[in-house]
C-alpha positions in Angstrom: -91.2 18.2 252.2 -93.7 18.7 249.3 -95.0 15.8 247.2 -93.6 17.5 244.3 -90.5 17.4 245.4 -90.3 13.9 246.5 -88.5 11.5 244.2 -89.9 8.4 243.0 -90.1 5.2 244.7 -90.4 2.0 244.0 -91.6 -0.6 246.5 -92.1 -3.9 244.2 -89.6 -6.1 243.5 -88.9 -6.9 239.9 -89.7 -10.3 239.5 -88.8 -11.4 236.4 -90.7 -13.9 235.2 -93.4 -13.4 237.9 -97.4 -12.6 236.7 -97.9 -10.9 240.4 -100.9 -8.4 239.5 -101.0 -6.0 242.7 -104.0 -5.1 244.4 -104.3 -1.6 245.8 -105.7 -1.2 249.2 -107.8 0.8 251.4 -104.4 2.0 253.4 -104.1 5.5 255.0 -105.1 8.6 252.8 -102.4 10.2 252.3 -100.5 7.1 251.0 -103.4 6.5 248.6 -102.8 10.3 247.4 -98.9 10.1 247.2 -99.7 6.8 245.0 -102.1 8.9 242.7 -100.1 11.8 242.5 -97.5 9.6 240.8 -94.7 9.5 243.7 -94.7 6.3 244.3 -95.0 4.3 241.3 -96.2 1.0 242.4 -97.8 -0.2 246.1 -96.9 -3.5 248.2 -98.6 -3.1 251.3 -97.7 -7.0 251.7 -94.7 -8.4 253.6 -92.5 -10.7 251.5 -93.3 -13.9 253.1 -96.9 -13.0 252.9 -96.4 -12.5 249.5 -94.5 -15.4 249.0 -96.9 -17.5 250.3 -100.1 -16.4 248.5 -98.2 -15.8 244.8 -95.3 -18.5 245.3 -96.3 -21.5 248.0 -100.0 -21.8 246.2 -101.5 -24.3 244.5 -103.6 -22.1 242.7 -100.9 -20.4 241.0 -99.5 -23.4 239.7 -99.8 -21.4 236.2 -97.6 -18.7 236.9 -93.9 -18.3 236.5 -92.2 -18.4 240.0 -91.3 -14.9 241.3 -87.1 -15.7 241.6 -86.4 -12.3 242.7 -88.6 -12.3 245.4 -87.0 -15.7 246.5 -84.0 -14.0 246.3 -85.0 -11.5 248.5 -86.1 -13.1 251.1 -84.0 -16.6 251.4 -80.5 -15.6 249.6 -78.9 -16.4 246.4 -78.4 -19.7 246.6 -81.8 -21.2 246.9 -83.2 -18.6 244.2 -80.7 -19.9 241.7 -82.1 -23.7 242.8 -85.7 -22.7 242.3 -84.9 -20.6 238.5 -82.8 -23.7 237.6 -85.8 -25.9 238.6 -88.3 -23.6 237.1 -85.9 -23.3 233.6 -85.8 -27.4 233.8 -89.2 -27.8 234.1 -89.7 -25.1 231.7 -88.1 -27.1 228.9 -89.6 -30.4 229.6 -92.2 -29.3 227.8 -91.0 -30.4 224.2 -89.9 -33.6 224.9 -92.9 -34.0 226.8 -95.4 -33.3 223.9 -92.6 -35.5 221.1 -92.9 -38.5 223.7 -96.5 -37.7 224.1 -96.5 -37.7 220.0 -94.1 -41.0 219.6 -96.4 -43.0 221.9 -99.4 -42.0 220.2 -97.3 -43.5 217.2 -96.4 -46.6 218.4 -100.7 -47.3 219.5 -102.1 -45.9 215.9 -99.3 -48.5 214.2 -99.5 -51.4 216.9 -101.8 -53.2 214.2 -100.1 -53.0 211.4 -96.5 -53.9 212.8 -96.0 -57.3 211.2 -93.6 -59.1 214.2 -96.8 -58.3 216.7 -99.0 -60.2 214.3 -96.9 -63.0 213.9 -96.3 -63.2 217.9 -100.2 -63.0 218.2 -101.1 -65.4 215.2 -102.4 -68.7 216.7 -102.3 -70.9 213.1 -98.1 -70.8 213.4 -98.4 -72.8 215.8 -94.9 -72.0 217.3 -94.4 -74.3 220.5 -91.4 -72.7 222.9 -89.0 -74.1 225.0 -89.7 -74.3 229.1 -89.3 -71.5 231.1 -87.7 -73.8 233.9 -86.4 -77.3 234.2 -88.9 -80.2 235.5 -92.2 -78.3 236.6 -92.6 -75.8 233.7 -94.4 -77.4 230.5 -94.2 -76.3 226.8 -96.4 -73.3 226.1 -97.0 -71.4 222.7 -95.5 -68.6 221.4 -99.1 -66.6 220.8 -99.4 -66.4 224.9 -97.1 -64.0 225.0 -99.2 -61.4 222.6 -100.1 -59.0 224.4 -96.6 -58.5 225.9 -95.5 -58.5 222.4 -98.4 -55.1 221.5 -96.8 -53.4 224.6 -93.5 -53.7 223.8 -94.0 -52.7 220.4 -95.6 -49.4 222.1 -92.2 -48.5 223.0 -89.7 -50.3 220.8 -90.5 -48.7 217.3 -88.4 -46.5 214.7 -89.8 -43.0 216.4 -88.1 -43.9 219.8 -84.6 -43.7 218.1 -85.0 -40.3 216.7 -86.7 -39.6 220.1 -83.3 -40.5 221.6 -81.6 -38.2 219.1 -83.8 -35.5 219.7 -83.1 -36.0 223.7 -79.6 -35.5 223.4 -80.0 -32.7 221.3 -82.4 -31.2 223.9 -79.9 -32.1 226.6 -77.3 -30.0 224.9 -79.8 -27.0 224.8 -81.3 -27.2 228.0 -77.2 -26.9 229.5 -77.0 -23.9 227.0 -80.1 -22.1 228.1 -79.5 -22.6 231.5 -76.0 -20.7 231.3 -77.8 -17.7 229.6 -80.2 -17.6 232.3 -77.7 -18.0 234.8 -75.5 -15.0 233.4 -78.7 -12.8 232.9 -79.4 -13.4 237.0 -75.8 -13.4 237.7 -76.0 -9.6 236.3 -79.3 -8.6 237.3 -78.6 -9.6 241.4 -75.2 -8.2 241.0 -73.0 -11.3 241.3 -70.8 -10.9 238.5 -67.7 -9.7 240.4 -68.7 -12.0 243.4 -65.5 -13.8 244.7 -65.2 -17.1 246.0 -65.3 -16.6 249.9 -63.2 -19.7 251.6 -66.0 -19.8 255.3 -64.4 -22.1 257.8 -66.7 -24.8 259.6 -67.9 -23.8 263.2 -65.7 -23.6 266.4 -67.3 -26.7 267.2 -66.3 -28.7 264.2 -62.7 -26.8 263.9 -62.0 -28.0 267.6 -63.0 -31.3 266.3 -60.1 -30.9 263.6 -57.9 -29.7 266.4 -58.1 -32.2 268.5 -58.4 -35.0 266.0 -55.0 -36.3 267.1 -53.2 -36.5 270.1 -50.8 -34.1 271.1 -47.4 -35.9 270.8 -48.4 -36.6 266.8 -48.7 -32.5 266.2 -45.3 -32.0 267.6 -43.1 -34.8 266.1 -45.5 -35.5 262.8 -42.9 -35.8 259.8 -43.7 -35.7 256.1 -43.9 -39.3 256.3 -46.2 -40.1 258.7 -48.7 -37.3 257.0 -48.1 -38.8 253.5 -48.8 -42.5 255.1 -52.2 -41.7 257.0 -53.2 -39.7 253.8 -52.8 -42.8 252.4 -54.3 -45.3 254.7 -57.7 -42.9 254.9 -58.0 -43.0 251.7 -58.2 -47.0 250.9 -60.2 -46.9 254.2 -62.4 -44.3 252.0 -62.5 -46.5 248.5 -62.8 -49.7 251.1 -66.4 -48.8 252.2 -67.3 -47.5 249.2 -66.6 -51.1 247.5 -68.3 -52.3 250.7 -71.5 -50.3 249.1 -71.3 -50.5 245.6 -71.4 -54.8 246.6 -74.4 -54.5 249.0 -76.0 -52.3 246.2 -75.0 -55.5 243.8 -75.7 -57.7 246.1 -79.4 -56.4 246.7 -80.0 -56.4 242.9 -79.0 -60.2 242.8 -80.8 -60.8 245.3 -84.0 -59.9 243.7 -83.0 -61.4 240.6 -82.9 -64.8 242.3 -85.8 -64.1 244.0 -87.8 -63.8 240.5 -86.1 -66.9 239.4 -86.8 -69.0 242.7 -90.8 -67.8 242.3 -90.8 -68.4 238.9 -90.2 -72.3 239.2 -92.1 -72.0 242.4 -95.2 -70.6 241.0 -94.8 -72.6 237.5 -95.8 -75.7 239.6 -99.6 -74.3 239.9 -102.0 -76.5 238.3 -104.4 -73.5 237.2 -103.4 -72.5 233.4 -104.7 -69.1 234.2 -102.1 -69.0 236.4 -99.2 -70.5 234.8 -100.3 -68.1 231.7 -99.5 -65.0 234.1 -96.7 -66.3 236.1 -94.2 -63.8 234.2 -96.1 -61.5 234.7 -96.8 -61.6 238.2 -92.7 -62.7 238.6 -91.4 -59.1 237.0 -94.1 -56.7 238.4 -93.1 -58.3 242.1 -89.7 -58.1 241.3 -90.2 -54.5 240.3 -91.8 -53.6 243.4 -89.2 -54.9 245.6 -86.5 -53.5 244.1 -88.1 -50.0 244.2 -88.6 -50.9 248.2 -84.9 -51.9 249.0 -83.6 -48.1 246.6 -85.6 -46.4 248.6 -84.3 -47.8 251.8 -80.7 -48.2 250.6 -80.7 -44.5 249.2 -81.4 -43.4 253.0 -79.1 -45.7 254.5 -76.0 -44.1 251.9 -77.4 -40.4 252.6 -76.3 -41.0 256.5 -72.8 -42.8 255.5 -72.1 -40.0 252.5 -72.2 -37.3 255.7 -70.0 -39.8 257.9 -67.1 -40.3 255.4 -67.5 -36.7 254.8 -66.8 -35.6 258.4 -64.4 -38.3 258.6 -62.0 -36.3 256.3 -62.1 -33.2 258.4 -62.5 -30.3 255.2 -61.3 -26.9 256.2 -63.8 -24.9 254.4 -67.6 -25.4 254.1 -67.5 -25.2 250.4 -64.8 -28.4 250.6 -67.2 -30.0 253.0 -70.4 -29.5 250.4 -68.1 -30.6 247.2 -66.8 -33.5 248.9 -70.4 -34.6 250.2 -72.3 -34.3 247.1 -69.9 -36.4 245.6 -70.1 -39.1 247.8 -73.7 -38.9 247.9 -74.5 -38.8 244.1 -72.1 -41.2 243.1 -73.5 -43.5 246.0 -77.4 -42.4 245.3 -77.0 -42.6 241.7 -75.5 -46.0 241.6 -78.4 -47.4 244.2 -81.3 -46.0 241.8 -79.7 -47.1 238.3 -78.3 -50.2 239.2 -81.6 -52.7 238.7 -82.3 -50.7 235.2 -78.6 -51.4 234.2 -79.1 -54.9 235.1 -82.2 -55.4 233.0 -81.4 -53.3 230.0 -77.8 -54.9 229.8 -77.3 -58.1 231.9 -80.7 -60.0 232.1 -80.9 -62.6 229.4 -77.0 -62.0 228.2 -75.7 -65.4 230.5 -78.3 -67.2 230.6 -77.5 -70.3 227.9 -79.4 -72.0 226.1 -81.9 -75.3 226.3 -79.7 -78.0 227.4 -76.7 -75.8 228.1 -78.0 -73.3 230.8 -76.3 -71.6 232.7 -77.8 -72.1 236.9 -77.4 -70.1 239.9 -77.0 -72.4 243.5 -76.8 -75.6 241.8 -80.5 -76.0 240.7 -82.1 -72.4 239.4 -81.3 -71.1 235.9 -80.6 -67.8 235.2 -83.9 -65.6 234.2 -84.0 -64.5 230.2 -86.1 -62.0 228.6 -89.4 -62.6 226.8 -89.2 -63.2 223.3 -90.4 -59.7 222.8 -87.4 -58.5 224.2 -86.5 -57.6 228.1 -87.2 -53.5 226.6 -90.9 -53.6 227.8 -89.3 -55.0 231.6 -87.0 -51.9 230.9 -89.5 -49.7 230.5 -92.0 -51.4 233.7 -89.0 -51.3 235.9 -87.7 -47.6 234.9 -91.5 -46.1 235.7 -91.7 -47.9 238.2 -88.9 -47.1 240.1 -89.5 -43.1 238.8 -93.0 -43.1 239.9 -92.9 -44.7 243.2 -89.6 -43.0 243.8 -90.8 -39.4 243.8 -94.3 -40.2 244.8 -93.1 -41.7 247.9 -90.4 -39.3 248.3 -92.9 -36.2 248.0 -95.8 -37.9 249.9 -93.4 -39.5 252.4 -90.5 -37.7 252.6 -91.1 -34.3 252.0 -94.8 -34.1 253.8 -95.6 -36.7 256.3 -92.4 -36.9 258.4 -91.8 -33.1 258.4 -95.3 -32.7 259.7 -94.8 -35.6 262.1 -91.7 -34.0 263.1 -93.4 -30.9 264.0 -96.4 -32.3 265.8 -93.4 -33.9 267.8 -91.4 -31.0 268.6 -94.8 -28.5 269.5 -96.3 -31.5 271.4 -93.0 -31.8 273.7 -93.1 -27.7 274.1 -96.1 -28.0 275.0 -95.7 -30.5 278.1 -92.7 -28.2 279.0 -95.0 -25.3 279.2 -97.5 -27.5 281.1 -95.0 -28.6 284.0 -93.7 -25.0 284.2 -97.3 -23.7 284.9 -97.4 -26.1 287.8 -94.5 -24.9 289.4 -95.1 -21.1 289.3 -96.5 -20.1 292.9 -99.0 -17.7 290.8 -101.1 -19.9 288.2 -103.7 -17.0 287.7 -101.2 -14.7 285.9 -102.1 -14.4 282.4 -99.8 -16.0 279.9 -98.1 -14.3 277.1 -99.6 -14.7 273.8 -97.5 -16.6 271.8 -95.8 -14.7 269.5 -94.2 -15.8 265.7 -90.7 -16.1 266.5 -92.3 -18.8 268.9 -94.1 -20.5 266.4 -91.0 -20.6 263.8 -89.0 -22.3 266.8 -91.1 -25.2 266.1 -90.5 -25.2 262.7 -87.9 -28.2 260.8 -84.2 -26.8 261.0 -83.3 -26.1 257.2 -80.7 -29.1 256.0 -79.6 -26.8 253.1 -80.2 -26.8 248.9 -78.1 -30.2 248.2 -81.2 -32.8 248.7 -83.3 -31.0 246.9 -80.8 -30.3 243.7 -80.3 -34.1 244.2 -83.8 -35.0 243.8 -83.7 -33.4 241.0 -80.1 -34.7 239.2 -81.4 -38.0 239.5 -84.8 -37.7 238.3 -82.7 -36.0 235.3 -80.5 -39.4 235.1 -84.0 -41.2 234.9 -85.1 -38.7 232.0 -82.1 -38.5 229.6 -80.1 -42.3 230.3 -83.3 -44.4 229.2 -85.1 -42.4 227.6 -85.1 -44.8 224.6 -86.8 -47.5 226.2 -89.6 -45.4 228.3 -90.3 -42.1 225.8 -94.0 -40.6 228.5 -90.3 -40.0 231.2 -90.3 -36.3 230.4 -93.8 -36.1 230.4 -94.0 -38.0 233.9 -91.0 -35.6 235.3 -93.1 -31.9 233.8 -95.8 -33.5 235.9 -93.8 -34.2 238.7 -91.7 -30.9 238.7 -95.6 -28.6 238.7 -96.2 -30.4 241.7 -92.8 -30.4 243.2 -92.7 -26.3 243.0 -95.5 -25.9 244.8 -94.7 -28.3 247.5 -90.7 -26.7 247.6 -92.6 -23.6 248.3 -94.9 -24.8 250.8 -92.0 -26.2 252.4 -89.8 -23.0 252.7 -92.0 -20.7 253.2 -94.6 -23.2 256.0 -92.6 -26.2 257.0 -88.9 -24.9 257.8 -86.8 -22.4 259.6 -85.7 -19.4 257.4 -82.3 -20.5 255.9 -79.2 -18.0 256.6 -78.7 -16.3 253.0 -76.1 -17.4 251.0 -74.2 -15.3 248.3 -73.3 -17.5 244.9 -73.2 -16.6 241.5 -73.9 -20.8 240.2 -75.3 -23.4 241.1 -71.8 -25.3 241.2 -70.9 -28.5 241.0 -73.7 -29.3 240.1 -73.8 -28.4 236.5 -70.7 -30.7 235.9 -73.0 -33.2 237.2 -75.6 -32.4 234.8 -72.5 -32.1 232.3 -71.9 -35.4 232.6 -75.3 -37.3 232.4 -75.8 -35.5 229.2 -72.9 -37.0 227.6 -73.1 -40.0 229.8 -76.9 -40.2 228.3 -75.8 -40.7 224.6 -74.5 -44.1 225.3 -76.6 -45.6 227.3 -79.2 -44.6 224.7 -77.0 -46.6 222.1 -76.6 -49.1 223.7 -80.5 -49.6 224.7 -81.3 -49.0 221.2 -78.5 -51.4 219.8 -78.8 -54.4 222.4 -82.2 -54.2 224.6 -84.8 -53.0 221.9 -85.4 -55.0 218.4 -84.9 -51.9 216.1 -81.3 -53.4 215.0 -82.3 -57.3 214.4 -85.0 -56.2 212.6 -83.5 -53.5 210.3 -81.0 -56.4 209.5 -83.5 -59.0 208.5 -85.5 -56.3 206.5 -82.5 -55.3 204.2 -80.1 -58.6 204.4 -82.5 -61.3 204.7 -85.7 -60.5 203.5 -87.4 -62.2 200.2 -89.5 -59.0 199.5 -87.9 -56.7 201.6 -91.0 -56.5 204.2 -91.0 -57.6 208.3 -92.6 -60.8 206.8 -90.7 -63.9 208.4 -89.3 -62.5 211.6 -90.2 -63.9 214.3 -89.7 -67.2 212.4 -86.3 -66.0 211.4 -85.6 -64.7 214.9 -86.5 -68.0 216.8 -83.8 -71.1 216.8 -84.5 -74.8 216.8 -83.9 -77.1 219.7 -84.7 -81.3 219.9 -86.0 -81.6 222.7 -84.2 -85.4 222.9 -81.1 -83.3 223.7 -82.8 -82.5 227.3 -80.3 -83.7 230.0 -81.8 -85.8 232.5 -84.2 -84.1 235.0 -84.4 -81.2 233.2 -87.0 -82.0 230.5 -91.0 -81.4 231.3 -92.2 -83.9 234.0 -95.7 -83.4 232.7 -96.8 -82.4 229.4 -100.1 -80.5 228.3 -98.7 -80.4 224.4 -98.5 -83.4 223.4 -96.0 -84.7 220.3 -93.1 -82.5 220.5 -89.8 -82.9 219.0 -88.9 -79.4 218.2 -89.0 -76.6 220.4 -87.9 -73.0 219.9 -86.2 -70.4 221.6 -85.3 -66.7 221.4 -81.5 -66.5 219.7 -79.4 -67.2 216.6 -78.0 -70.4 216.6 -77.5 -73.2 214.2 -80.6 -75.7 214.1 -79.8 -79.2 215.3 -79.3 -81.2 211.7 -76.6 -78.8 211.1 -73.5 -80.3 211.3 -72.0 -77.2 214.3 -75.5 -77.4 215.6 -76.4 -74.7 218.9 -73.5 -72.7 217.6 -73.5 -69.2 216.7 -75.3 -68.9 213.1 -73.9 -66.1 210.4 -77.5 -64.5 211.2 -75.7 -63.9 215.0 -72.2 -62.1 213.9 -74.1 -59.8 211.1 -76.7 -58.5 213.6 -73.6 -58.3 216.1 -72.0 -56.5 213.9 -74.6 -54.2 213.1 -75.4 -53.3 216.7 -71.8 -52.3 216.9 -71.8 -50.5 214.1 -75.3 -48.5 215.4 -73.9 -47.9 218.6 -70.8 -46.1 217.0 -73.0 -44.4 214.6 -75.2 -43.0 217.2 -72.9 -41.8 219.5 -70.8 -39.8 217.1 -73.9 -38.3 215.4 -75.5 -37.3 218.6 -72.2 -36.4 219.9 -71.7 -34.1 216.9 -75.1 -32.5 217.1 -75.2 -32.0 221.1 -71.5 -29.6 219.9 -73.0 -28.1 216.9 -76.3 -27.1 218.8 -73.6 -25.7 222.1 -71.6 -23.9 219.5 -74.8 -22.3 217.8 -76.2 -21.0 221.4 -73.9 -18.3 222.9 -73.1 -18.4 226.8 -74.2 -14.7 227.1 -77.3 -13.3 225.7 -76.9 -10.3 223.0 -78.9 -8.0 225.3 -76.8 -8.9 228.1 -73.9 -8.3 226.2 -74.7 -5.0 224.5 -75.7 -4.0 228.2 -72.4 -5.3 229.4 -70.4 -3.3 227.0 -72.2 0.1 227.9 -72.0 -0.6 231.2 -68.0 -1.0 230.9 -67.7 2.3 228.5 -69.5 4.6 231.5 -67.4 3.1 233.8 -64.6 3.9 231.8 -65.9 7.6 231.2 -66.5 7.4 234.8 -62.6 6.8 235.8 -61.0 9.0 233.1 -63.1 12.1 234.3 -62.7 11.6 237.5 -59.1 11.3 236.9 -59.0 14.5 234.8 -60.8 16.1 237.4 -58.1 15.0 240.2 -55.2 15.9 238.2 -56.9 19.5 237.5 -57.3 20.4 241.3 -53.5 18.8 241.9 -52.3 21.9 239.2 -54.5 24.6 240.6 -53.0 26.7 243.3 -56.2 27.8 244.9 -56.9 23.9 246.0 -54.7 21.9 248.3 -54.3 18.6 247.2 -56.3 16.1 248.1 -56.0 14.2 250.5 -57.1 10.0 249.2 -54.8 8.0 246.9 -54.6 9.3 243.3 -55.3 6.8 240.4 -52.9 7.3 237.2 -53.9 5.9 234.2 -51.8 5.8 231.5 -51.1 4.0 228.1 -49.0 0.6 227.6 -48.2 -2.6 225.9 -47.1 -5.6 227.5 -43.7 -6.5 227.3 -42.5 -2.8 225.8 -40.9 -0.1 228.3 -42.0 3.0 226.1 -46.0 4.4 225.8 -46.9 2.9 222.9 -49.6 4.5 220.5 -52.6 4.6 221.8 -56.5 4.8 219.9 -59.0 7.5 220.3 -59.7 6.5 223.9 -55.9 6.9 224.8 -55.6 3.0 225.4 -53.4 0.6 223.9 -55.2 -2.9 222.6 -57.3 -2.1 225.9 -55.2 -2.1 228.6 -55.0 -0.3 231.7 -52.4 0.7 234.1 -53.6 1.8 237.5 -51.1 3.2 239.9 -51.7 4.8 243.2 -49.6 6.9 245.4 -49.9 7.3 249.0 -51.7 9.9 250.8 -50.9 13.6 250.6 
């Protein structure tokens, strides 16, 4: 065949996205010729996991857009939606990122001029505070605290709450813009009129299901006995989740009693260096422990999510993946948000006050924030936990113990190759080379798409629920997710067994997930903003109780009066550095003790009450309203896509009319037999009317089609 009469080829993927710039080769002549003669438009003389790994599983090309058709290609649908819904969410970090970037920046150019810091940090008040614990701990003053005070302000200033605005407006566009993507891949890889396919599990787990009960229970099993052990499995199901939400409880109190237990512990140091830094040193402890025991407990409820799972027996392997991610986000989820729902809405809110507290095992009171506020423990404990969570997860997890793994698996080969040398009669004979398929049998057996979409949904949690109190998260996860690409990559394309491909037009369940932390997001962020952080109390006292209008007066007006006479026995300082004291103060709003209802609840309390109520209302239905109006601006399908879609419908329509013209025209003509495949009549009608109605200039009525085939001829 001549060159000229070759048609065009086209060996390179379209990769979307993808800033692949090929390189031509020194190949075979008459290749390089076809090329410059124009019949073949582009070359890849590459394999795709070749390419893969030097364009996709590369460090260096951190600064290109991932190649999602290629991943397609090579490992299925399902895992290149994951990695374009991971590149889109990454992708769109990168406004919050810069805004949070930007609102930081605020809160350190204004740190000096925010009047409650100066006040916290002025030594001439003079303001002496109530003990931290009963007997050891001493008096100290309120300006010790002042750089706890600066840091918190950092956070906890009038930008974060239209951050937290912004973020749920963001949330509501990043849902949106996925869905466009997600139809503009569904349509380019041809998955639009993809159906649902219902896969059983293996033999091995159906004979399992089989056999599950005895033989005598299949043949005489009644309605009854079915509806009963339903029943019974599931309260055995709900009964070990309770058993795991408590241990997950459990293991927060725990720490929280270890913080109070070191606090009086370590308050007993004569060294005032050391008593000056004993919060300190109390929370940042606290914080790493609790890290420690959600990274251990989120293993331990991995392993019993899959155990319930199989316990139920599913039918399908959809059922069985639905079922497990569940189990396993509700359970994982609830493990790494449980300490920063404990600080941001517990810590502090029992704890009494001087000469009323409330203790824990007879002789420890309950911990309470700083006077600060507990927002800056919020905002320690949330990067914390982020941070060492995905560095350790990514370092640990996802690197060392696959490679350790590995080393295992080729090192144990290896001594089976070893012992079967000795026992051949002939150990001269050459050995085969080892070839690749022997190398990728070495290789980590793929575990499928859900940990890694987990990974993901709760680094999401960590970026939209808090966001209020820790406004560098998005900036934190874009840094995280540059990285994490890469090392994904590495990992499929290096570290583990080829996956079978897997057809899917979405990614699931998992957007409901996502669904739901959005809206779930806009009231934890009201909340923060209303009851950890000191934007409310202090918008109160600037336009109800100040003289001039100005911050002037708040920490005064913020601080309540206790007589220190009132101490019950044993609980007062043992030893005293601050000497003549008769009044101390601590963090709420109560009545002073001349008054005649004194340690009540002042009017100051129930207005800023009610104005945290009122905020928290205000901020949900505004974001609320916003997140709507911004998924109502955004249509689900792009108007490319859908100016594509409609041509591609009108051909198709073309396509069956002619061809039914074209049938019905050999039927009438005598010199052609008929033919001999099922004919397709189309014809006109209404729904609900017997008679044709009249039809438009396409010969359809309001757009409907009848088709009706006849049997064979």
């Amino acid at each position: 065949m001549k060159p000229s009469s070759l048609s065009s080829f086209k060996f390179i993927i379209h990769f979307g996205y993808s800033l692949i710039i090929l390189r031509v080769v020194s190949i075979h002549p008459s290749f390089i010729n076809c090329y410059k003669l124009g019949i073949y438009c582009s070359v890849m003389c590459l394999c795709v996991l070749q390419l893969l790994h030097e364009e996709w599983a590369n460090y260096g090309v951190m600064h290109k857009y991932q190649p999602v058709d290629l991943i397609r290609k090579y490992f299925g649908e399902q895992i290149g939606l994951y990695f374009a819904w991971l590149g889109v969410y990454t992708q769109l970090l990168i406004p919050p990122s810069v805004l949070g970037i930007i609102v930081f920046l605020y809160g350190i150019l204004t740190v000096d001029t925010n009047v409650p810091s100066q006040e916290t940090c002025n030594d001439t008040l003079n303001i002496t505070m109530c003990p931290l614990c009963d007997g050891v701990c001493d008096y100290w003053h309120l300006s010790s605290v002042c750089s706890l005070a600066r840091a918190s302000y950092l956070f906890d200033n009038g930008a974060t709450v239209l951050f937290a605005i912004f973020m749920s407006l963001w949330a509501a566009w990043f849902l949106e813009h996925w869905k466009r993507r997600q139809m503009y891949l569904k349509h380019s890889w041809d998955l639009t009129s993809l159906e649902d396919e219902e896969v059983f599990k293996d033999s091995t787990y159906c004979a399992m299901k089989t056999h599950a009960l005895p033989e005598s229970i299949h043949q005489h099993s009644s309605f009854t006995d079915y509806f009963w052990g339903c029943l019974s499995f599931i309260f055995f199901n709900v009964y070990l989740l309770c058993v795991q939400i408590f241990v997950t409880f459990s293991a927060v109190f725990s720490v929280a009693v270890y913080r109070i237990c070191m606090l009086s512990v370590w308050s007993m140091n004569p060294d005032p260096e050391a008593k000056a830094s004993v919060r300190m040193t109390v929370t940042t402890t606290g914080i790493i422990l609790n890290m420690l025991v959600v990274l251990v407990l989120e293993e331990v409820y991995g392993a019993i999510a899959v155990w319930l799972t199989e316990l139920e027996l599913p039918k399908t392997t959809e059922e069985f993946e639905e079922r497990l991610i569940f189990k396993s986000f509700f359970l994982k989820s609830m493990n790494a948000f449980a300490p920063i729902f404990y600080v941001a809405f517990f810590k502090g809110r029992f704890a009494g006050r001087p000469g009323d507290y409330v203790y824990v095992f007879g002789d420890y009171r309950m911990e309470e924030c700083a006077p600060p506020g507990c927002l800056i423990e919020l905002c320690i404990q949330l990067s914390m936990i982020m941070l060492g969570k995905q560095l350790i997860q990514n370092n640990v997890f996802e690197i060392l113990i696959p490679k350790l793994k590995k080393m295992y698996r080729t090192i144990q080969e290896q001594k089976g190759m070893n012992r079967g040398a000795e026992d051949e009669e002939d150990e001269t004979e050459e050995r085969r080379p080892k070839q690749q398929f022997d190398k990728d049998f070495t290789l980590e057996p793929f575990e499928g798409v859900s940990p890694e979409y987990m990974e993901m949904i709760i680094q999401y949690g960590f970026v939209t629920l808090f966001v209020a109190s820790f406004p560098l998260a998005p900036a934190f996860a874009l840094l995280n997710n540059v990285i994490e690409i890469r090392l994904d990559a590495a990992k499929f394309v290096t570290e583990i067994q080829r996956p079978d491909a897997v057809r899917c037009k979405d990614i699931g369940i998992w957007y409901n997930i996502l669904c739901g932390i959005s809206k779930f997001s806009v009231i934890t962020n009201a909340f923060v903003i209303s009851f950890t952080s000191e934007f409310v109390p202090r918008m109160v006292y600037q336009y109800m109780y100040s003289v001039n209008g100005t911050m002037n007066g708040y920490t005064e007006h913020s601080l309540s009066y206790f007589n220190v006479s009132n101490f019950p026995s044993g609980t007062a300082p043992n030893t005293t550095l601050i000497t003549g004291v008769s009044m101390c103060r601590y963090k709420d709003y109560r009545d002073p003790p001349w008054a005649p209802d004194a340690y009540t609840f002042s009017k100051q309390y129930w207005s800023v009450l009610a104005a945290k109520l009122a905020f928290v209302i205000f901020f949900q239905n505004l974001a609320m309203f916003l997140s709507m109006l911004v998924a109502w601006m955004i249509p689900d399908v792009p108007r490319s896509l859908r100016e594509q879609l409609k041509k591609e419908n009108m051909l198709l329509m073309e396509f069956l009319l002619n061809q039914d013209q074209e049938a019905r025209a050999k039927a009438r003509s005598p010199k052609h037999s008929p033919p001999c495949f099922p004919t397709i009549d189309i014809f006109p009608f209404c729904p609900g009317s017997s008679s044709p109605a009249p039809t438009n200039e396409w010969g359809l009525c309001g757009g409907f089609l009848a088709f009706q085939g006849n049997s064979f001829r």
